[in-house]
N, C-alpha and C positions, 0 to 999 in steps of 0.2 A: 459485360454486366451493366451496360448503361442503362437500357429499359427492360421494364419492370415484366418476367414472366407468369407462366400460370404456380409454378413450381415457388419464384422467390417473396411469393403474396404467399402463400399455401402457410398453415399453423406450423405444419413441419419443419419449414425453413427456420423454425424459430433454434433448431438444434444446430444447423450451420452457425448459424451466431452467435450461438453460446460456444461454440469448439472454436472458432475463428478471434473470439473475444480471448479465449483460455490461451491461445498460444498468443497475440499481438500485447496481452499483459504480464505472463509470464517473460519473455522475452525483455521489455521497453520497462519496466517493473522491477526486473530482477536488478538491470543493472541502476536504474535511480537510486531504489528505495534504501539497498546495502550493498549491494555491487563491490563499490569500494573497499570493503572491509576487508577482502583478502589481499589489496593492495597498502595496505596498512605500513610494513614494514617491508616490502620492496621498495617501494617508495621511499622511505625515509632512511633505508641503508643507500642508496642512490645521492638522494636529494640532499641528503641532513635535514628534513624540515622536522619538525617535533610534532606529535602524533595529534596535537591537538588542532595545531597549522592546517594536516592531510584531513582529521574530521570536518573541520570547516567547506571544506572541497565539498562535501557531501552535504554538511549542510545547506549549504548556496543551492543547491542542486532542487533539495526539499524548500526550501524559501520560493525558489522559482516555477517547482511544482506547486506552491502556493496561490501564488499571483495569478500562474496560468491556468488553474483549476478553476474560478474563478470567471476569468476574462472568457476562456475555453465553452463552459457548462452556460453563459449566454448565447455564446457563439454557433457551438450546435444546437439553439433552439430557434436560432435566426435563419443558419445555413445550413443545417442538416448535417448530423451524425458522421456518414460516410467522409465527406471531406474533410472536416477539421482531424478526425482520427489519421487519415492520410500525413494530413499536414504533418500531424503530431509524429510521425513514424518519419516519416521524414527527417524533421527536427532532431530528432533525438540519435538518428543516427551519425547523420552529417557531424551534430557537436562531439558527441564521443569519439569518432573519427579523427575530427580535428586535434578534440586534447591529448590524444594520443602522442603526439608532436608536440604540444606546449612545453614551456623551459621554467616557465616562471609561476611562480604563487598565485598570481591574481588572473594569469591567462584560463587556471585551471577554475576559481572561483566563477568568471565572468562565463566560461564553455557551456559548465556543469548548469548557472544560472539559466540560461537560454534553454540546456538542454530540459530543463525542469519546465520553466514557462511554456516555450512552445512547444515542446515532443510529451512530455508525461501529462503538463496538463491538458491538453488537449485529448487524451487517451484514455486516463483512469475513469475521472467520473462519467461523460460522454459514454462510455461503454458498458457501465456497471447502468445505468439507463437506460441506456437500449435494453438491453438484458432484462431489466425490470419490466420494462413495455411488453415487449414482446410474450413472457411469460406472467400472463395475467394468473393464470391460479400456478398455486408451489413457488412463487416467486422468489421465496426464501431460499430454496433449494437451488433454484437457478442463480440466484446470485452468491451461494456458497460452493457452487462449483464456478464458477467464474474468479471469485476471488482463489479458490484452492490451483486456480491455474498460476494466477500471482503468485502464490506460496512457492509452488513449485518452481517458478525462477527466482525468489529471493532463496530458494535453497540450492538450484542447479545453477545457476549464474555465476554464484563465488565458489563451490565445486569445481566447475571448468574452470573458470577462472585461474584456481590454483595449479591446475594441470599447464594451461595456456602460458603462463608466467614461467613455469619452467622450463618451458620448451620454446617460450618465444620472446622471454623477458617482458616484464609488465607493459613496455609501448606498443611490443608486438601483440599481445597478450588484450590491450584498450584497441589499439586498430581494426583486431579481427573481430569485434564484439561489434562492434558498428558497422562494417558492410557485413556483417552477417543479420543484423537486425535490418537495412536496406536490404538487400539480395532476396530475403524470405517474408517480411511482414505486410511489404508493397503490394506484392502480390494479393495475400491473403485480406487485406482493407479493401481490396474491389468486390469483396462478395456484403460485405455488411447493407444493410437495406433497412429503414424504419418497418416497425409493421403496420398490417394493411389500414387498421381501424387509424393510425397517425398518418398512414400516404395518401388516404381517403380527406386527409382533412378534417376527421371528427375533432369538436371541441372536448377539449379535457377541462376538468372542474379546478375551481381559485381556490376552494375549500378544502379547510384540512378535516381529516377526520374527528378530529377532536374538540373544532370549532375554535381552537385558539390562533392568533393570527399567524400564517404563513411566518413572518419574521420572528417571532417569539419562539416558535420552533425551532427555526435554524440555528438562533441566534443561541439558545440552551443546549443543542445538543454540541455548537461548536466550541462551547466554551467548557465542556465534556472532555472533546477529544484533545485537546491541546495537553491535557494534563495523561490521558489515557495513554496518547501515542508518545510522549517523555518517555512514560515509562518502558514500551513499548520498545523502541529504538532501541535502546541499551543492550542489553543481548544481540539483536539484529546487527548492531556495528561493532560491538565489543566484547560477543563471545569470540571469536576468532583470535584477536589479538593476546585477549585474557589467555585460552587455554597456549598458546606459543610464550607466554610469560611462565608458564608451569615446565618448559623445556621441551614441548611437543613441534613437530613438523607444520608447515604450512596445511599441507593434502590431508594430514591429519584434523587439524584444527577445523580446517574447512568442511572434512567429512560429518564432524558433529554437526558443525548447523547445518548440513544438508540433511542430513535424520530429522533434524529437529523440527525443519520444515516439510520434510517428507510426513511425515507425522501430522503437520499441519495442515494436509491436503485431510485427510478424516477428520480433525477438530474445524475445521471450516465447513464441511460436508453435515455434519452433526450438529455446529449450531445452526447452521442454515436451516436444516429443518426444524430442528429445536423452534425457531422463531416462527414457523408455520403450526407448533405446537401449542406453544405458552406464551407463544406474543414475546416481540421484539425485544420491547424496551426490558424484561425480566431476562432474558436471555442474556444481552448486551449489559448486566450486573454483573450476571454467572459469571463471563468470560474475563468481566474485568478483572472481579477479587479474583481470578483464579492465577490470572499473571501478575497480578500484586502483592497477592501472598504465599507466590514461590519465586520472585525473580532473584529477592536476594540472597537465596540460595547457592546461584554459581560462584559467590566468591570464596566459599568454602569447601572447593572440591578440588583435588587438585589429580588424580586417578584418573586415565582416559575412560576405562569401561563406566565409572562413575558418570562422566561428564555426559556422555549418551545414552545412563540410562535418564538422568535428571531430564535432558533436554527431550529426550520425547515425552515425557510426563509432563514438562513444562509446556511443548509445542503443542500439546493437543487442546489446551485450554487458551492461551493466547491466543491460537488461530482465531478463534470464533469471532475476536473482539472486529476486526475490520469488518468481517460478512456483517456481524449484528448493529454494528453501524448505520453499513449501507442499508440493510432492512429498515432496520429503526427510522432512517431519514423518507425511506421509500413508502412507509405504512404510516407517516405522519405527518410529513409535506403534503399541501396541495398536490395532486396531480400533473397540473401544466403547468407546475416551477419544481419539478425533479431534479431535471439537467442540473439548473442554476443554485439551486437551495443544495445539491450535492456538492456541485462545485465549489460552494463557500464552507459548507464544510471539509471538505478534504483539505480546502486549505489551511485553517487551524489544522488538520489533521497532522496535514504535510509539516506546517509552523513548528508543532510539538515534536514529530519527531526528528527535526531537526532540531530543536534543542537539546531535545535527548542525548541525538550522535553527538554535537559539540559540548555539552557540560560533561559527557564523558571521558571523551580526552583531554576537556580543560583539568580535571580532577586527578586525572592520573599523572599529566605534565607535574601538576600541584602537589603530590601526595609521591607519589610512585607507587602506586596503587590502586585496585581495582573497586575498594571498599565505600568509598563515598558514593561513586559513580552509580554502585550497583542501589547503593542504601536513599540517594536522590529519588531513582528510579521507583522504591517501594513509598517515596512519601508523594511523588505524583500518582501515583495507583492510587491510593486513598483519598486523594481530593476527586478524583474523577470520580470513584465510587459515590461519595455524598452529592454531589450534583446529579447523576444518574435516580439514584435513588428520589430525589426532590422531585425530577422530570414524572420518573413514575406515579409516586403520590398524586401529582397533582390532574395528570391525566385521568386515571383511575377516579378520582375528586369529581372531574368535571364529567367521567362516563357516566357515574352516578346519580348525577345530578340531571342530565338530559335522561336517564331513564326513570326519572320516578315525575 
């Protein structure tokens, strides 16, 4: 796949890249973003470390996916797409690999850190970019199926997961998950390719749609997400642990958030186009009040059929929030600062939802309970909302004003 055919120019190839994008984020994704969460309390009946010690693990993970989102989202627009995503698969497998073997607290912080910096960041935004490029109309749609490939490994990731842990104890269990992300992803990161109108060299535009400056955009919608993905995380790393607090099995617990997220693959697929309907930034409301004004519902369930009917009701409307993100950054950035202007946002993204996972077990260490955690998580939903809504206004304000 070195040089460029008649086939990997062609419009059509644009659907290899979105399938090849679905599984290399679903995969590298799955195990960043919540991964963790079914290693929750193997770990810590093993370890003794306290649940909030093991969140931390995962936050570092999200801190590093920060930084290298980031550093990353420059980097593919210096060195092109295809390689740093390599890089990134790379990375991320090798570290998981290694902490598999780690003994100690901070070997698993510092792994997790790298595997965030250089494996996720170099992955997530880089790819949801491409994807954007490549499918110039329906964009939305193409970027809610790319992201509903994510969904689908933050909900099959810690499903296996829980299976793998049983039959191979959680090191065996962290081992196989990393030369299975090597063995399979490698491979599949030699087909990705810019499209043709970027291989050609055409210039892309400094301007944003809305004529407000490039950085003003980034800079509001990341100050958005930090508070969105808070809330967000919560569930993601602490429904599992919650419902095993209710006296439920690991494969159980894990079953729910795989529905939840299975479920998430059509609220991703629906706001994606949703944003191709009513425009991004309305959309990216919808989805937020919708996981903010039912997240702190899990802590009053204690029923398994309960718990998976909530969470698909709940998964369908939270899905949307990361698609209508990436839309919203995609249909508001400049053009030829995508990469980079994603990049900085994910990593607020990444920032929040690592705060998320860690106030959650810091709270529960605190309390012995789920209820702050979850009730935190409803008072970040609401600050994101008022900032979103500002963004709207104001866009809307200035469309206005250029049309008359």
């Amino acid at each position: 796949m070195e040089n460029p055919t008649k086939f990997d120019q062609s419009p059509l190839y644009r659907w290899v890249i979105l399938g090849v994008s679905m599984v290399i984020l679903a995969v590298t994704m799955g195990q960043l973003v919540n991964g963790l969460s079914v290693y929750f309390v193997p770990i810590g009946a093993t370890e003794g470390w306290s649940r909030g010690d093991i969140a931390l693990i995962n936050t570092c993970g999200l801190l590093g996916l920060g930084v290298g989102s980031i550093l990353m989202g420059y980097a593919a627009e210096r060195y092109g797409i295809r390689k740093v995503v390599l890089f990134g698969i790379a990375a991320t497998g090798i570290a998981i690999t290694v902490a598999s073997g780690a003994t100690a607290l901070w070997q698993f912080y510092l792994l997790f850190f790298l595997a965030g910096a250089l494996g996720g960041g170099a992955i997530s935004a880089p790819l949801m970019a491409l994807v954007g490029n490549w499918f110039v109309v329906g964009a939305g749609l193409a970027i809610g199926l790319a992201s509903a490939g994510q969904a689908l490994g933050q909900g099959g990731v810690p499903f296996s997961g829980a299976f793998l842990i049983e039959a191979l104890g959680w090191r065996g269990a962290m081992m196989a998950q990393g030369l299975i992300t090597l063995a399979v992803l490698l491979p599949l990161g030699l087909f990705l390719r810019d499209p043709p109108v970027i291989a050609h060299s055409a210039k892309l535009s400094d301007e944003t749609p809305s004529g407000l400056p490039n950085s003003v955009i980034t800079a509001w919608i990341s100050l958005a997400v930090i508070f969105c993905c808070t809330c967000m995380a919560v569930p993601l790393m602490h429904l599992v642990p919650l419902i095993q607090g209710r006296g439920f099995e690991a494969p159980q617990a894990g079953s729910v958030l795989f529905v939840m997220l299975m479920v998430a693959i059509l609220g991703r697929l629906a706001f994606g186009k949703l944003t191709d309907l009513i425009g991004a930034i309305p959309s990216y409301f919808l989805a937020s009040a919708w996981q903010t004004v039912l997240v702190l519902g899990f802590v009053f369930i204690d029923r398994l059929d309960v718990f998976y009917l909530y969470a698909m009701i709940y998964g369908f409307g939270y899905a949307g929030v990361m698609t209508t993100i990436i839309v919203t950054t995609r249909n508001h950035t400049a053009p030829a600062r995508r990469a980079s202007s994603l990049g900085i946002i994910m990593a607020f993204a990444y920032a929040g939802h690592g705060l998320g996972g860690w106030q959650g077990g810091y709270f529960f260490d605190l309390t012995g309970s789920y209820h702050w955690t979850y009730a935190n998580a409803a008072i970040a939903g609401g600050i994101n909302l008022a900032i979103v809504a500002a963004l709207w206004i104001t866009v809307r304000s200035r469309a206005r004003v250029v049309a008359a």
